[in-house]
N, C-alpha and C positions, 0 to 999 in steps of 0.2 A: 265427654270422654268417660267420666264416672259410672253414667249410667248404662253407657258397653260393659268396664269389669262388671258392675253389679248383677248384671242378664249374664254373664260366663258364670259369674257367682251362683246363681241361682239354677243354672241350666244343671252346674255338678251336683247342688246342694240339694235340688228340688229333685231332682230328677233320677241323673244317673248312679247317686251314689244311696239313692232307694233302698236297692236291695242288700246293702251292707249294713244298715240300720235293722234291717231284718235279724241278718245274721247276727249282729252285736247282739241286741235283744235276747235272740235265741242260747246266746255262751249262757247264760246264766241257770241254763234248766238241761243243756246237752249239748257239751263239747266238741264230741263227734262230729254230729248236725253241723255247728256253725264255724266249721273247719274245714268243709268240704269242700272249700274253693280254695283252699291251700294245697289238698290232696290232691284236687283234680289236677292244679300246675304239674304238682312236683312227678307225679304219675304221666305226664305231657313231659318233664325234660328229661328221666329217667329214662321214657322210651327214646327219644333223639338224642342222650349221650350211647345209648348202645348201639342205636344204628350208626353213627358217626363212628366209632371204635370199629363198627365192622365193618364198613365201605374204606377207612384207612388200612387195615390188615388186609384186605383187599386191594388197595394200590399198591401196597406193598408186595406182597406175593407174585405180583404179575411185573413187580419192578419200573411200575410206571411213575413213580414216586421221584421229584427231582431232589436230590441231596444232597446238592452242590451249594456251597456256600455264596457263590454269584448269580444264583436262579432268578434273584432279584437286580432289576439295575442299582438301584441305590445303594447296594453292598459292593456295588466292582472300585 
């Protein structure tokens, strides 16, 4: 059974988390550079919090929006 965690150990260690040894590395000579996987999220939820606000102002307007406080059964 050890030698299961030890192979997950390794799969993340050796493996997958590669390219973050990269980036670490990299902080030290250019910020920007090894932050990039930061911006790319936050640039990926920014666009899906404004789409999200705009298909809601959208149910809203066409009044498809339920508002009822018993919409849900677990509330009646």
């Amino acid at each position: 059974m050890k030698a299961f965690f030890e192979g997950i150990q390794s799969l993340f260690v050796d493996f997958l988390f590669l390219p973050y040894d990269f980036f670490r590395e990299m902080e030290l000579s250019n910020w920007w550079g090894a932050n990039t996987i930061n911006w790319l999220f936050m640039i990926i939820c920014s666009a899906a919090i404004v789409y999200w606000i705009k298909q809601l102002k959208l149910h809203k307007a066409n009044n498809e929006e339920n508002q009822d406080t018993t919409a849900h059964s677990f509330l009646k």
